[in-house]
C-alpha positions in Angstrom: 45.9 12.2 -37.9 47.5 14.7 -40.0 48.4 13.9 -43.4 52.1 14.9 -44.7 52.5 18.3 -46.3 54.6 19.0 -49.4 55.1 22.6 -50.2 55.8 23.9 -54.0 57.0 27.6 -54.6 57.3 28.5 -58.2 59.0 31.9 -59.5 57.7 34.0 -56.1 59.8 37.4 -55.7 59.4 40.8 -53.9 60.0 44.0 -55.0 59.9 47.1 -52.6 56.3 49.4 -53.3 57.7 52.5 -51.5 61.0 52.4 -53.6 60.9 49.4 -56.6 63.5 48.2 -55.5 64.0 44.6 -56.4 64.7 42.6 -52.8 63.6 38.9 -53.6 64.4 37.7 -57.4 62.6 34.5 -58.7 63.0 31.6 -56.3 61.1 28.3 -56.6 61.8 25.0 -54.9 59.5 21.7 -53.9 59.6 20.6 -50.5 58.7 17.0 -49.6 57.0 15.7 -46.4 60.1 14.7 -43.9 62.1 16.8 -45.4 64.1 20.1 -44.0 65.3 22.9 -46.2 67.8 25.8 -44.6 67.4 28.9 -45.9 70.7 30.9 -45.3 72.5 34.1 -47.0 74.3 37.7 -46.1 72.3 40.3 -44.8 69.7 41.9 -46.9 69.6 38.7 -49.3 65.9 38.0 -48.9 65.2 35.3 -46.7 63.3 36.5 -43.8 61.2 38.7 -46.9 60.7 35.0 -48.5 59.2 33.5 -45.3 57.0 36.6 -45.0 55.5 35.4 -48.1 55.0 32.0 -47.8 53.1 32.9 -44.2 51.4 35.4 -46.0 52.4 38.3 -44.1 53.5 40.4 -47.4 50.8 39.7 -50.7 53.0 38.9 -53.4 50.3 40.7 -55.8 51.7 43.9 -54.2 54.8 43.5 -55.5 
């Protein structure tokens, strides 16, 4: 049996390597076990560049 998961993000952001340009500013927020966070904003706002960091798919050291 799996035990629940919470998951804490503290001040991650993004900036762009190729260009510096800023795309994710410093976001943190706790999310407990049960619970379901939406993630929504205009175009260009971040959000599918902040899931790319929580999987891991972008290194937030290369920021």
């Amino acid at each position: 049996m799996k035990s629940p998961v919470s998951i804490d993000v503290n001040d991650i952001s993004w900036t762009e390597p190729r260009n510096k340009q800023k795309i994710l500013h410093p976001v943190s927020f706790n999310l407990d076990p049960g619970k379901i966070l939406g993630i929504v904003g205009p175009n260009g706002a971040g959000k599918s560049t902040l899931l790319r960091l929580l999987y891991r798919y972008q290194n937030q050291a290369q920021a």
